[in-house]
N, C-alpha and C positions, 0 to 999 in steps of 0.2 A: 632577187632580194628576199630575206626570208630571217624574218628576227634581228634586224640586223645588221647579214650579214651579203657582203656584195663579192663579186667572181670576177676577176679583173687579169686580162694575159699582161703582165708583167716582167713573168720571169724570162731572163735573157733566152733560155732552152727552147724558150714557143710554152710552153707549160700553164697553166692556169694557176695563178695562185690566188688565195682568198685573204681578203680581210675583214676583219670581224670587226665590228662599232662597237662599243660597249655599254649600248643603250637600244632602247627598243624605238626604229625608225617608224614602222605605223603609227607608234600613239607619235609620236614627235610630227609626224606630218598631219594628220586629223589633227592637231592641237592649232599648227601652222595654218592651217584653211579656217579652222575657226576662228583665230582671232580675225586674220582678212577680212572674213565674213562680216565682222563684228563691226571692224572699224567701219568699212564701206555703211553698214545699217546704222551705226552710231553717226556717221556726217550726215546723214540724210535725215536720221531723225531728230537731231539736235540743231541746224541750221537756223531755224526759226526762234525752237525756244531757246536758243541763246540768246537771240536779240529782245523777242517779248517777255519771258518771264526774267531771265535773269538781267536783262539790261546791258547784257557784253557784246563782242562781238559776236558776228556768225560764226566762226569756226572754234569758240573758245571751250566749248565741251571736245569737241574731236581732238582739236590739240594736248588736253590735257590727258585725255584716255590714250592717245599713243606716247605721253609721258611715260603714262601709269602701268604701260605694256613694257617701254624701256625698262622700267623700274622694277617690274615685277619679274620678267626674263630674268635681268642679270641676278636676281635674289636666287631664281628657280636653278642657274646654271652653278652658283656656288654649292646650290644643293644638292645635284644629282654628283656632285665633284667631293662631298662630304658624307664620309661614311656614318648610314644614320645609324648605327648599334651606338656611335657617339652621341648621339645628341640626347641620352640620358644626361650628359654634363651641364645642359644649357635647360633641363625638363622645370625644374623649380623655381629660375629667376621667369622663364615663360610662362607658366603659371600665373610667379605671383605679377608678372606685369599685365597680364589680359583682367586678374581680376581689378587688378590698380584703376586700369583704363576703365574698367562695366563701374566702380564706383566712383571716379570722375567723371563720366557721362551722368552721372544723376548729380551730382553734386552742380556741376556747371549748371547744367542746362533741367532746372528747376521748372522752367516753363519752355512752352510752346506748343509746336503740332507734335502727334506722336511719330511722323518722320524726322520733324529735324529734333527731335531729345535723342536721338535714336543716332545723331552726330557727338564727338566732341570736336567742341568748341567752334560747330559750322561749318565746318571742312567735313574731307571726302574721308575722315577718318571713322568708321563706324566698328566699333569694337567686338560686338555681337557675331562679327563675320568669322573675327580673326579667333575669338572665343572658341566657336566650332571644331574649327584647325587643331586648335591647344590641344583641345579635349579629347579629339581622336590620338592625338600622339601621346598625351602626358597617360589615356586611359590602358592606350597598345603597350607601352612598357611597363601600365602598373598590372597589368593582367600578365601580361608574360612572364615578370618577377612573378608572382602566385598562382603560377600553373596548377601546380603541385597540390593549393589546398584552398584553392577555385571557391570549393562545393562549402568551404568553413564561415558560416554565416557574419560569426562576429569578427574574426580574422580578414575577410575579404570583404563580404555583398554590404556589411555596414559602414563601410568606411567610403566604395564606391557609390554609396548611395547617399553620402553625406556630401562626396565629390559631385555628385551628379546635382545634387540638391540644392544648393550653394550656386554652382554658377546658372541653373535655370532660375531660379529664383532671381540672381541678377539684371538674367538677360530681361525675365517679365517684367520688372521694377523701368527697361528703359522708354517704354512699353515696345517688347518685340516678339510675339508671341508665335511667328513661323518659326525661329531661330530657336526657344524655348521648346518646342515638338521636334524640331531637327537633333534637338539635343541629347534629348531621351528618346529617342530611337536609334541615334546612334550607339548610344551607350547597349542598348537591349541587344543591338546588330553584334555588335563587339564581346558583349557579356558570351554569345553564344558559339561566336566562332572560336571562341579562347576555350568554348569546350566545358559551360556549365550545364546543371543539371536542368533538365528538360522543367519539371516540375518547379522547381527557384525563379526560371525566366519565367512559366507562368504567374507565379504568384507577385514577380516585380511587374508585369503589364499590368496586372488586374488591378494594384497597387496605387499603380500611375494612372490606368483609368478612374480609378475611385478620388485621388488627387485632384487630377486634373479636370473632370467635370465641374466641382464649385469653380475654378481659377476661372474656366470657361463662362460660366455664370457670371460671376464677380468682374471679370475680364469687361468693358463695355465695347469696345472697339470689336474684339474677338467674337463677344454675343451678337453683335448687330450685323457684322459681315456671314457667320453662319445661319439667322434669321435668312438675312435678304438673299444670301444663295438657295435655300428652302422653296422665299416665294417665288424666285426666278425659275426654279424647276416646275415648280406647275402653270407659268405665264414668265415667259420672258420679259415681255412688256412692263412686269412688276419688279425685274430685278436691280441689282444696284445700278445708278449711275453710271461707274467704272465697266461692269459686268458688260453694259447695253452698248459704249462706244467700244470694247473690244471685239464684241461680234459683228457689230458694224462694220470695223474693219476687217473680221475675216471673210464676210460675206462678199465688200466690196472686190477685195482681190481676186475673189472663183479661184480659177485653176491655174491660172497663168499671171494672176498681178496686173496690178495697173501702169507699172514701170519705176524702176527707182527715182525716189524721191518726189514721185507724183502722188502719192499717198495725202487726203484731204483731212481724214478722223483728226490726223495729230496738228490741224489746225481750229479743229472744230470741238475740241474738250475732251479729246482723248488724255486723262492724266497721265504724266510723265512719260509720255515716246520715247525718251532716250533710255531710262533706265528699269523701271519693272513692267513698264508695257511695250518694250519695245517688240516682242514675240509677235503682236499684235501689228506694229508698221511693220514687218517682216511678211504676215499675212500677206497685210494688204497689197505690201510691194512686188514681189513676187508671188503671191499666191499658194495655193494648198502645193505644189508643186516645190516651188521654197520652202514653205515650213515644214514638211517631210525630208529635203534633204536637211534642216536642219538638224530632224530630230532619231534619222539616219548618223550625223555625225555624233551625234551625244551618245547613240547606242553602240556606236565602233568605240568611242574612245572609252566606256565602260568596260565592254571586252576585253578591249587593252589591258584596261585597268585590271580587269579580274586573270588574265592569261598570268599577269604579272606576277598576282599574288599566289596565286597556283604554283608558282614555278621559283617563288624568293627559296632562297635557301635556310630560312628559319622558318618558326612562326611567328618570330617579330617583324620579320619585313612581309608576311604572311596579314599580320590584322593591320600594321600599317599601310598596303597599298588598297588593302578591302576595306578599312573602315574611308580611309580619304576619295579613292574611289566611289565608295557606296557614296558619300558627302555631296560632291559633285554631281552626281548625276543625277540623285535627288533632289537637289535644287535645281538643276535644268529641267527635271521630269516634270516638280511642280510649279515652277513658272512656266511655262510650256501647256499644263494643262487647266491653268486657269484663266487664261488668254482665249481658251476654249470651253470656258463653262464645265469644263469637267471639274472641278474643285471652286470653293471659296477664294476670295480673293484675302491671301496670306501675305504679302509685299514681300515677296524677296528679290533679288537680283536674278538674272539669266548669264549663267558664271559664262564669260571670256564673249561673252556678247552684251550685255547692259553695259552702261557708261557707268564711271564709278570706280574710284581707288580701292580702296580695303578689300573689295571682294575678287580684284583682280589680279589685284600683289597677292593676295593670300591665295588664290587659285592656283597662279602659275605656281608658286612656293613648294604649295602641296605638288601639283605635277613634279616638279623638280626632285621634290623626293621617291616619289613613285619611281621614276626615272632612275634614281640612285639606285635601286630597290633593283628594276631588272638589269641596272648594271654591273651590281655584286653578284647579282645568277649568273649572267655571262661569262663573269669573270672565274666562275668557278666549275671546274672539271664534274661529268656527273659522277664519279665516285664521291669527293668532297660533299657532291648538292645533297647525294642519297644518304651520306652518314650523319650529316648536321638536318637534316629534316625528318629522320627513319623514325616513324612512329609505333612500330609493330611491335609488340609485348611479347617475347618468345616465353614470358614464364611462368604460363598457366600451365598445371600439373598433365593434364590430357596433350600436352605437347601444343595444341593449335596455336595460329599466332591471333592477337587481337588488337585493335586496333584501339587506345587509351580514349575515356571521352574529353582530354585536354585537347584534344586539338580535331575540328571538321571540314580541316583542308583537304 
């Protein structure tokens, strides 16, 4: 097997003949073992708090997370089956519905925790997730449209800076302020690999740091979790709440775990075990041994993710598998290392391992296009791949070829 593709004797002759999949089998199977993984860590650490905090049965998070995996496959299989050069057709009404949704979430939900504002209408529906998604895809074809004239400040970087500006602004307003940094870095990731000038992305980070300092300030949730990561660095002992029962559990596990679903923390105050601490009963349950192969699979299915892009046959399915990729795996990287005191505690989900609708549907989704993505490679011959991706400038006067700064695939 190899991209692919499998070697099967067949032919009536004795002869070997091949058949090609027209999808990439590695990430499909790393995707396959993750969610497994997920479900098995999701019964185990939702059994209880189904019954104490939410008052339902025991198994009624499990069940609804292998709903939300039904439901999200079959979205991800129409995708990889749907040629995305089309889905410019569908870029606008998706747009203007995510931003519908970020100002219905505020609208509704006027009060409460800043988790559940962070819902509409109390359900697993959190828009902020699906927001992300939008924005790498509505940004990949609004960049690719403007190859050409990237670098023209008020013709491009101002208008995607209004794009950009706009839906962070929404997302902080639900207070979600991981999702609002995930946002504008993605856009920075993407600005770059679309092949802008070196010096433009410096002056939109510096920009965005000068921005985003006072938000940070003004921000109270955001100030206090950066605070108490600070004092957790010079005294653990001092750090937050959250911070002390997630080391707890890592510590608990050592190297091998305590054994599935013997894990104690998520009866003892570990917040939310099933969905942004579950990294953390993973420790425990399995151990340092488990949470490396976890974080072995998020680095395979990145690879994937980047072989992908490496090899689409534009540079549209080029920033689309890199920017959704980069997406993913940044949120696995940084739930992952805040579970371990390597970062502040940001709340985001652990994509296709936390419990949790929106980020699971919208995970497979994206997979499913990425999917698409190496299945239009496949599908096409390399003469075809080398004419539709050839970047080389033959018409510099000195004859050499060069390589255009629109594109750093």
């Amino acid at each position: 097997m190899r991209d692919g593709t499998f070697v099967t004797n067949t032919n009536k002759s004795g002869k070997a003949s091949s058949i090609k999949l027209t999808f990439d089998v590695p990430m499909l199977l790393i995707v396959i073992v993750l969610l497994v993984y997920g479900v098995l860590m999701v019964y185990s650490a939702s059994w209880d708090f189904s019954v104490l905090i939410m008052g339902k049965p025991p198994t009624h998070i499990f069940v609804r997370q292998v709903l939300w995996i039904l439901l999200g496959s079959g979205i991800a299989i129409v995708a990889s089956f749907f040629d995305y050069h089309r889905f410019y057709k569908v870029l606008v009404p998706m747009g203007l519905l995510t931003l519908g949704l970020l100002i219905a979430t505020l609208i509704v939900n006027e009060k409460g925790s800043p988790d559940s504002t962070r819902m509409l209408l109390g359900s697993s529906i959190q828009p902020s997730e699906l927001a992300k998604a939008v924005l790498v895809i509505y940004l990949s074809f609004w960049l690719y449209n403007r190859r050409e004239s990237l670098n023209d400040i008020q013709a491009s970087l101002i208008p995607m800076g209004i794009i950009l500006g706009v839906t962070t602004m929404l997302i902080l307003l639900q207070p979600d302020l991981s999702a609002a940094i995930t946002v504008i870095f993605l856009g920075v990731v993407l600005l770059f690999l679309a092949g802008c000038d070196w010096k433009l992305i410096l002056i939109i980070i510096i920009l965005a740091i000068i921005g985003g300092l006072p938000v940070m300030y003004l921000y109270p949730t955001g100030r206090e979790r950066m605070s108490s990561y600070l004092t957790g660095l010079n005294n653990p002992l001092e750090s937050s709440y959250h911070m002390q029962r997630s080391l707890e559990a890592v510590i608990k596990g050592g190297w091998f775990g305590v054994g599935l679903g013997q894990a104690d923390t998520k009866f003892t105050g570990l917040p939310l075990p099933p969905t942004d601490s579950i990294f953390a009963v993973i420790a425990e349950e399995t151990g340092i041994i488990g949470g490396l192969f976890l974080v072995i699979l998020f680095l395979l299915l990145i690879w994937r993710g980047l072989v992908i892009a490496k090899r689409a046959p534009d540079q549209l399915g080029s920033l689309l598998a890199f920017g959704l990729t980069t997406w993913i795996g940044l949120e696995a990287l940084m739930n992952m290392a805040v579970m371990v005191g390597l970062m502040p505690h940001i709340g985001n989900a652990l994509p296709l391992i936390s419990a949790g609708g929106s980020n699971m549907v919208v995970t497979l989704t994206s997979l499913g296009i990425i999917m698409n993505i190496s299945k239009a490679k496949s599908n096409q011959n390399p003469s075809e791949r080398s004419s539709r991706s050839a970047v080389v400038d033959l018409r510099r006067r000195d004859g050499r070829g060069s390589v255009p700064r629109h594109n750093r695939f």
